[in-house]
N, C-alpha and C positions, 0 to 999 in steps of 0.2 A: 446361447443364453446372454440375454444382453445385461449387463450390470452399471449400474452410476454410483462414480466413487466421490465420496467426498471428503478426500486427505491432499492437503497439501504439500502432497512431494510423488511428481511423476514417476520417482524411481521405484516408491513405495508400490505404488499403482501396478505397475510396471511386474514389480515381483510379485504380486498377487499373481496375475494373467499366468508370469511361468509357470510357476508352481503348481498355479490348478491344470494346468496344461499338461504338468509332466505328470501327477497324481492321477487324472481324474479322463487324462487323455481326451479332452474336450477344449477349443477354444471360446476363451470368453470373449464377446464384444464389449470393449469398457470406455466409457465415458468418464471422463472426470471434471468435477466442477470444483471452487476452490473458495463460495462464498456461498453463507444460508442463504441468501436472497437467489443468487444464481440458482443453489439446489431447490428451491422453492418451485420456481418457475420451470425449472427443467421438468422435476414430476406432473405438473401441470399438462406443460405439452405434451412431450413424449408416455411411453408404455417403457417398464423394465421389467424386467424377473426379480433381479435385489439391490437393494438401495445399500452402501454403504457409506457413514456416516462414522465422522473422528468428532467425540465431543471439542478438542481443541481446534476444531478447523479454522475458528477464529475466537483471538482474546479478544474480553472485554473489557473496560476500563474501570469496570467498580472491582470492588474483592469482595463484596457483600455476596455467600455462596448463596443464599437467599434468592437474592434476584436473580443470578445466573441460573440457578434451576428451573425459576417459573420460568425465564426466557428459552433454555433447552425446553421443558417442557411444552410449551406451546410450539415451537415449531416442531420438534416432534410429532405432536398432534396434531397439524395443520397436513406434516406430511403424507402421515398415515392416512389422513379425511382424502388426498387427490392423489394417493399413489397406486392405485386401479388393481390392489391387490395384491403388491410386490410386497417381496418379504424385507423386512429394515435389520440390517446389523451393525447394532448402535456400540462401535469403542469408547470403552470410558475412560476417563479422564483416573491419575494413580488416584487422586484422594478418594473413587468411588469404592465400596464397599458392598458384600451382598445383601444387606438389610437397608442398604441407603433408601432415604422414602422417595427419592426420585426413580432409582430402578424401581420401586411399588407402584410407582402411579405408572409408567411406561409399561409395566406389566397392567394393570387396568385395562388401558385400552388400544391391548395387542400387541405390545413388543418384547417380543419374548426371546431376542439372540443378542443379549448385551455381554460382553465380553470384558472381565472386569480381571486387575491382578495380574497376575502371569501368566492367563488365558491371553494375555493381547498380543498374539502372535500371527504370523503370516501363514501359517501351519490353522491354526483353529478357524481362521478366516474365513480360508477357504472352505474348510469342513462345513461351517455354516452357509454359504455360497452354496452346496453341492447337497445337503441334507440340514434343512432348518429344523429348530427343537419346536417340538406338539407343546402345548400349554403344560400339558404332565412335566416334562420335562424341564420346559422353565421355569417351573413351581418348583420343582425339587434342587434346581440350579442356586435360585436366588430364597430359597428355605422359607418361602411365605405362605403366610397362612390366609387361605381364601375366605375365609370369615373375615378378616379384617380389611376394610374396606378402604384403602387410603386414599384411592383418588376421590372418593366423596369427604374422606376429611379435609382435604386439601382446601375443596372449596368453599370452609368455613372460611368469614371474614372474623379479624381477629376485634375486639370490642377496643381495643387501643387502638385501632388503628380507623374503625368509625369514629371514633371524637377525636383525631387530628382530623377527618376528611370535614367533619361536623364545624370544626374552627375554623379550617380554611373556609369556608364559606361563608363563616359570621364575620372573618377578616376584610371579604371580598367588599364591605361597605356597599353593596347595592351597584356593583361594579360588573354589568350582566354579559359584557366579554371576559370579565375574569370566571364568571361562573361558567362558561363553555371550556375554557385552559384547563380550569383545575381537574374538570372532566377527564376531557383529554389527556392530560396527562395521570392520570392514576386509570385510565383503560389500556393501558398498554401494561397497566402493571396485575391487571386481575381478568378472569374468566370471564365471561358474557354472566354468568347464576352467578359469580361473585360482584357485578354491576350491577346487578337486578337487584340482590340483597342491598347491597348500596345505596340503591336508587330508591327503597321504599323508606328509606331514613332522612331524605332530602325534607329541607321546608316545599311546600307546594309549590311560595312562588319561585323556589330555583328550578324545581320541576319544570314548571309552565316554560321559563326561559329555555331550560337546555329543552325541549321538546318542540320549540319553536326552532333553535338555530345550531342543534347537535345532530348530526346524523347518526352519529355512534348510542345516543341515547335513546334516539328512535327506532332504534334496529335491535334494542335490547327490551320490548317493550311486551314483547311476543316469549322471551324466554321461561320456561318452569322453572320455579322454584320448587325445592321442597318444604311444607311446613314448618318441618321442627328448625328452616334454617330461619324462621322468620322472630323466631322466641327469643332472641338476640336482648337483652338490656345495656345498656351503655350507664357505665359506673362512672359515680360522680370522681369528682378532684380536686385539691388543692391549691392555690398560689404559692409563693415562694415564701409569704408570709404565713401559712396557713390559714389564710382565709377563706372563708366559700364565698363563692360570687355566682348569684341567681341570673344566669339568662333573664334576659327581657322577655315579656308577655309580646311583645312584636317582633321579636326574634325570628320569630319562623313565617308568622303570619299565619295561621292554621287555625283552624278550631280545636277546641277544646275536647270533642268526640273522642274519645279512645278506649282502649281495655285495659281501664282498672289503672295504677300512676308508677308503672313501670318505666314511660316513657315510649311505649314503642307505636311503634303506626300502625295505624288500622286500616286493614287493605280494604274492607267492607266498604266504610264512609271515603275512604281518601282524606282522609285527616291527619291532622297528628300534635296527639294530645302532650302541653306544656309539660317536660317534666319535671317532678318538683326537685330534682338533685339539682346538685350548684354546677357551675362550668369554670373554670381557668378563664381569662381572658387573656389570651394572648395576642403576640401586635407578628407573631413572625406565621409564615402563610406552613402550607400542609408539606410536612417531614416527605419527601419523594428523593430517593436516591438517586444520583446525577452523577456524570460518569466527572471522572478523575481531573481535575486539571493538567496538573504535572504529569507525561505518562512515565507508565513503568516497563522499564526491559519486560519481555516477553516472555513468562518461566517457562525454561526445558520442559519436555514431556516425558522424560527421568524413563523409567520402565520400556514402553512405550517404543521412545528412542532405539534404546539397546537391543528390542528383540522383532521391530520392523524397519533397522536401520538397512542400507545397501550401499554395499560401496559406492560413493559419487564415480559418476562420468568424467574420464576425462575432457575437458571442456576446452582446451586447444592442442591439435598436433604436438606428439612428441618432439618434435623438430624444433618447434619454435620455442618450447619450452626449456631447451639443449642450449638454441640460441643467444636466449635471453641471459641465461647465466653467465655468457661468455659478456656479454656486454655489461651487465652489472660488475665483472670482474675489471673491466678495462674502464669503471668510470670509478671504482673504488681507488684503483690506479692511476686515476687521472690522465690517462693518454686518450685521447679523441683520435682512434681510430678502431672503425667499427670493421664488423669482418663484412667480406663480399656477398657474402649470403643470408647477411642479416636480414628478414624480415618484418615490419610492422605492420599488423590488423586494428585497427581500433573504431569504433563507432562513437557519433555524438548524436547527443537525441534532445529534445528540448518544448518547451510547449510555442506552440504559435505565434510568431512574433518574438521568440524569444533572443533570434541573434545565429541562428546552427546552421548556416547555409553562408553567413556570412565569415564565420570564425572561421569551416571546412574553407571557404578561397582563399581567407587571408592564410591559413596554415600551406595550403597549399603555393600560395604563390613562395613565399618564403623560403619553403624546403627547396623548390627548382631555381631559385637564385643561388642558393648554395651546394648547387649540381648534383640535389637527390631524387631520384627519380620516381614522382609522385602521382599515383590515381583518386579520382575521386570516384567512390559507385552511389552512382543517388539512386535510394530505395525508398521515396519518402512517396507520399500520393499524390502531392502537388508538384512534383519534378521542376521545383524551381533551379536547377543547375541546367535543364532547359532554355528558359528565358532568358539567363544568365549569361551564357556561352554561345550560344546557337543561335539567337533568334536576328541578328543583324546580316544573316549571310544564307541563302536558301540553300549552299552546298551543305552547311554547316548542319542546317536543321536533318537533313536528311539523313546525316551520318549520324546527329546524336538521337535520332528518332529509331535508330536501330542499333544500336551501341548493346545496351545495354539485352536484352531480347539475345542479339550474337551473342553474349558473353555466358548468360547460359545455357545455349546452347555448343559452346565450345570454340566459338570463333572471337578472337580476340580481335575488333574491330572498333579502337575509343576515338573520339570526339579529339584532335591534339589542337588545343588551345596555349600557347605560349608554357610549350614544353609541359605541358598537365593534360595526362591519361583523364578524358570524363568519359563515363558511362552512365546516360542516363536515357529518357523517351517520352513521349508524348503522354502527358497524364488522361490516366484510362484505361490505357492500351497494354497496360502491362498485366497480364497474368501471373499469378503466383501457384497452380499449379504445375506439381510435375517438374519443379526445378533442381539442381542439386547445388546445392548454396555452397555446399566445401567446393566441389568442382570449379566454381564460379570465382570464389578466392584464390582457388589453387591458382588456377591461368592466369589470372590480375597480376600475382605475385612472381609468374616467371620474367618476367618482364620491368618489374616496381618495386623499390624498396620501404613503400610508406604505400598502406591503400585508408584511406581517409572513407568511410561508410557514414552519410549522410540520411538518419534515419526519424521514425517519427512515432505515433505512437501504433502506428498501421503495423509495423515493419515484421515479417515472420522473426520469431524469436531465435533461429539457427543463428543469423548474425550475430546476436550478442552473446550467443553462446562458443561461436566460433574464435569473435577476437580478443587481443588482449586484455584491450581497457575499453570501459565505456567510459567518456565522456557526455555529464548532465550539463547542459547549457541551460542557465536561468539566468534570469533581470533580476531588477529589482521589483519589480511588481509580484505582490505575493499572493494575488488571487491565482499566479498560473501553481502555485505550489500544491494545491488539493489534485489536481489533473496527473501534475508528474507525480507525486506520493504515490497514486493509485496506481499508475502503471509502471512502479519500482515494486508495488510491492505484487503486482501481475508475474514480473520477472521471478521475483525470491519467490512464490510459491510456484513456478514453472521450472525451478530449476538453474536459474541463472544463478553464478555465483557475481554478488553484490560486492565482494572483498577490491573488485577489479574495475571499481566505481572512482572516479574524480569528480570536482564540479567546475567547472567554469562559471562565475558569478561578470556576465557583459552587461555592459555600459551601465557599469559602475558609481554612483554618485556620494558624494558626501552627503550625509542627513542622521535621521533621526534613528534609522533604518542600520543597524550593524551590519555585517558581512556576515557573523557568525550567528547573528537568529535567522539568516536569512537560510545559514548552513542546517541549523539546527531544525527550520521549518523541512528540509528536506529529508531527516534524516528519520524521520516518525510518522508514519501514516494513520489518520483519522476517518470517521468517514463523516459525511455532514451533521447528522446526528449529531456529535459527537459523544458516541455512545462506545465506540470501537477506536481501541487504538494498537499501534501496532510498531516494534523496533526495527526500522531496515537496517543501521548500519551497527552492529556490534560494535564494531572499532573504530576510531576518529578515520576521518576523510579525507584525503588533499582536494585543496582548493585554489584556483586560480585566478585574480580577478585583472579584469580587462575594462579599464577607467572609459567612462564617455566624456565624448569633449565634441561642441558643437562642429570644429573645424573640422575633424575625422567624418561628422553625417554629413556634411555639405560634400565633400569628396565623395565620399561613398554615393550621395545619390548621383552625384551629376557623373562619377560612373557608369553606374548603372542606364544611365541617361545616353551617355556616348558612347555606349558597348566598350570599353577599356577603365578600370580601374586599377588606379597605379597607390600601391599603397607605402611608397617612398614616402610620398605626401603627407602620410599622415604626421602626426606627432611623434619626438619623442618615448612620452611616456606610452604611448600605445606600442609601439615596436619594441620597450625594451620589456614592455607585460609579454605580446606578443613571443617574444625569445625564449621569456620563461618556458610560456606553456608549449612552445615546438620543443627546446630540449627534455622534456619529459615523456614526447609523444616517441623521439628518434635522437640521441645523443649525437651531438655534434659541436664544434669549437667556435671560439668567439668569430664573429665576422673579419672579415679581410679587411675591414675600415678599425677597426678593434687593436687587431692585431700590428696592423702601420702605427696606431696611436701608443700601442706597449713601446714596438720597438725604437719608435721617437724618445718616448721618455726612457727606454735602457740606455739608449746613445746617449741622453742628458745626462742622466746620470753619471756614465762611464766618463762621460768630459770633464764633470763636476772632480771627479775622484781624480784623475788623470792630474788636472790643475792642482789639486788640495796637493798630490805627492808632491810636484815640482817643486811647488813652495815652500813645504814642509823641509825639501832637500836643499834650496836653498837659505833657508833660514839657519839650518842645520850649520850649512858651512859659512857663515854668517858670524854665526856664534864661536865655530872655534877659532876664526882668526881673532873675533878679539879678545878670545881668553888668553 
């Protein structure tokens, strides 16, 4: 039975499969997707047996329950219209209830296994997976009465909400791109019969416009209404002063034709007769709800949580997590010495141009000057540690053009460029089937005390799930921020724990730009819309920043230029940002240039004190001869 899940937590996923597995002694083939757009398109292409759907799969950014129903509600109904007959088990959301009028309308048209309360269990899940409920059934479930008809109430328009649509278009001042927006944007908010309704309320000549240059309005041109939805009047109103104020007789443009001075349109003629109630003038455009500025944390799924939780994965070897303790113990203690066996996994990931190819060499050259012995595995798609290292010497290319290829396969065979393990290949050429990415670490690591994982947003998600830390490499340029959001938040709904997140903020500049909106753009995911928002990091973040200074790029390119770059050169302030963020990645002591400058100034010292006694001792005896 093939099944498509749409919860965002693999584990969750995962425990269904068991479960039905051990119960029902069947295995399920299961898919899971982790966005309405993705589940959209999925039903689309593909055929299933059952859709499963978590009303929370994604927040949205208003609180208005309102909107968010009609928005569940149509894709809902969108999916059911392309899902080829597969049966939908819709988990609700704690505030749902079984009179809610959204479960009423999802019963209308056909969804009849929503799981509300204490039912949202991994146990009832499956039950519905294995034996979906007969209409009977979901009628007696959710206590509704089939005489009352809710999804045709639904698609009443509300008459306060015809005269804001009616104002925003007397606002529009004869502004016939503004009369396509307003459109547009209030179809996203109603039914195709509730546009229709809509539409017979228009003056003609906004009609004539949006039917010239809306598609959406030409596409609703065809749809049934029902009569009695056409009886509709629109109640007059007020100013703030109590005043009425009469619409203009040009207001609309329309004849005078109608039935009887109701106000309403006469589908007959295509008219539409003045009416004589007053209108409000107002100057602010049509009330549409717009998602949030500021977002907001993400709320728990309370219930939910508790009774389809799994215990998480351990998401690095025991061992290293033994390790770790041991080294957090020796730097609370201040001694810089690490044990033999320590090792470090970490990944750095970053958008395009953002600097993570370059950070991974300069980390790496660093560590092997202070004789740790470092790899670098490039897993990115453009294998720039390729061109990088290899491309000046055809022995060179040969061996890193199968480096990486041997290492999962079990042969440890790196690239040794100026005491740095690289493992990388010819972009293209690398397959990501069939690989065992622990195995691949394991072997790096008999050999290396630091393996630096060079990643992008390609990269199988086992790596980040393997190592300790990810490192996010961002600029300052905040267009890459939308790109990396979305594939942070790929991660937290695949499983990866975010807790194991830093950022690296390179080449750095002074300006308008803080460090910490730049932090804070990272820490929240939107989508363009901005309709969806979403909290990656619950708890504040470390961040690293790595200042640009024109002298470091001139280096850096003519590097790259002479196949040797030597990062002595650089500045200062780069190498001692630089130091930061290596002893975070691998604990280790000040440098040997560091350490000559301590024990200068302790001899200074020590001669300073040395002096001060002598004097002190003769001053001493100084004084008693001439007392």
């Amino acid at each position: 039975m093939k099944v498509l899940i749409a919860i965002n937590n693999d584990a969750i996923s995962e425990a269904i499969g068991n479960y039905y597995q051990r119960e029902y002694n069947e295995t399920l083939e299961i898919k899971n997707v982790y966005y309405f757009k993705a589940l959209i398109e999925e039903i689309k292409l593909n055929f299933y047996d059952r859709v499963i759907i978590h009303e929370e799969l994604e927040p949205f950014a208003t609180s208005n329950h309102e909107v968010i129903d009609n928005n569940f509600f149509d894709i809902i109904d969108k999916i059911s219209d392309d899902n080829h007959g597969a049966v939908i088990v819709f988990i609700c959301s704690e505030r749902r209830k079984r009179d809610d009028k959204l479960i009423r309308r999802l019963f209308n048209i056909g969804v009849y296994n929503e799981l509300i309360g204490e039912d949202r269990t991994i146990e009832e899940v499956t039950k519905l997976i294995n034996s979906p409920r007969t209409k009977k059934e979901a009628k007696s479930y959710i206590d509704y009465d089939l005489e009352e008809d809710a999804y045709k109430k639904d698609e009443e328009v509300n008459e306060a909400e015809l005269n804001r649509i009616l104002m925003a278009y007397e606002s529009a001042g004869g502004d016939e791109q503004r009369y396509v927006e307003i459109f547009e944007r209030i179809a996203d908010q109603y039914t195709d019969v509730q546009l229709k309704v809509i539409s017979t309320f228009l003056p003609d000549y906004v009609k004539k416009i949006l039917m010239q240059r809306s598609e959406k309005f030409r596409s609703i041109s065809s749809v049934a209404v029902p009569p009695s939805m056409l009886k509709q009047n629109i109640e007059s109103f007020e100013d703030d002063d109590g005043i009425e104020v009469a619409r203009s007789p040009k207001s609309y443009g329309g004849s005078k034709s109608g039935v009887g001075q109701t106000g309403c349109y006469d589908s007959d003629t295509n008219s539409y007769e003045e009416s004589k109630t007053a209108y409000k003038q107002v100057e602010t455009e049509l009330e549409i709800p717009r998602p949030v500025r500021e977002p907001e944390p993400y709320a728990p799924q309370g219930h939910y949580d508790r009774q389809l939780s799994v215990p998480p994965q351990t998401e690095v070897p025991a061992r290293l997590h033994k390790v770790t303790e041991v080294i957090e113990k020796e730097i609370i203690r201040e001694v810089y010495e690490t044990p033999k066996d320590y090792r470090k996994v970490v990944c750095f990931v970053g958008a395009h141009k953002a600097g993570t190819t370059f950070i991974i060499n300069a980390i790496a050259a660093y560590l092997t000057r202070r004789g740790i012995k470092t790899a670098i595995i490039d897993v990115t798609k453009n294998k720039d540690s390729y061109f990088v290292y290899a491309i000046n010497s055809e022995n060179n290319r040969e061996i890193a053009a199968k480096s990486l290829m041997s290492l999962a396969k079990g042969r440890d065979c790196p690239l040794e460029v100026n005491r740095i393990s690289v493992y990388t290949g010819i972009p293209g050429q690398i397959t990501k089937e069939n690989i065992d990415y622990m195995k691949m670490i394991e072997m790096a690591k008999n050999k290396h005390s630091v393996i630096l994982i060079d990643c992008d947003f390609d990269t199988p998600l086992e790596f980040f799930k393997l190592c300790q830390n990810i490192y996010l490499v961002q600029d300052m340029d905040i267009l890459n921020l939308q790109p990396v959001t979305s594939f942070l938040r790929e991660l937290k709904y695949r499983g990866v724990n975010l807790e194991k997140a830093k950022v690296v903020i390179n080449k750095h500049l002074k300006c308008a730009l803080p460090v910490k909106r730049v932090i804070e753009g990272i820490s929240y995911y939107s989508n363009p819309e901005m309709t969806i928002y979403d909290e990656l990091f619950v708890k504040s973040i470390s961040y690293y920043i790595i200042p640009f200074d024109e002298h470091n790029y001139r280096k850096y390119l003519e590097g790259l230029y002479l196949c040797k770059t030597n990062y002595g050169e650089f500045t200062e302030d780069f190498k001692e940002a630089l130091e930061h963020l290596v002893s975070s990645i691998y604990p280790i002591g000040p440098s040997k240039s560091k350490v000559k400058d301590f024990k200068n100034i302790f001899s200074s010292i020590k001669r300073m004190i040395s002096v001060k006694k002598k004097s002190d001792s003769d001053n001493s005896g100084f004084d008693k001869i001439n007392m």
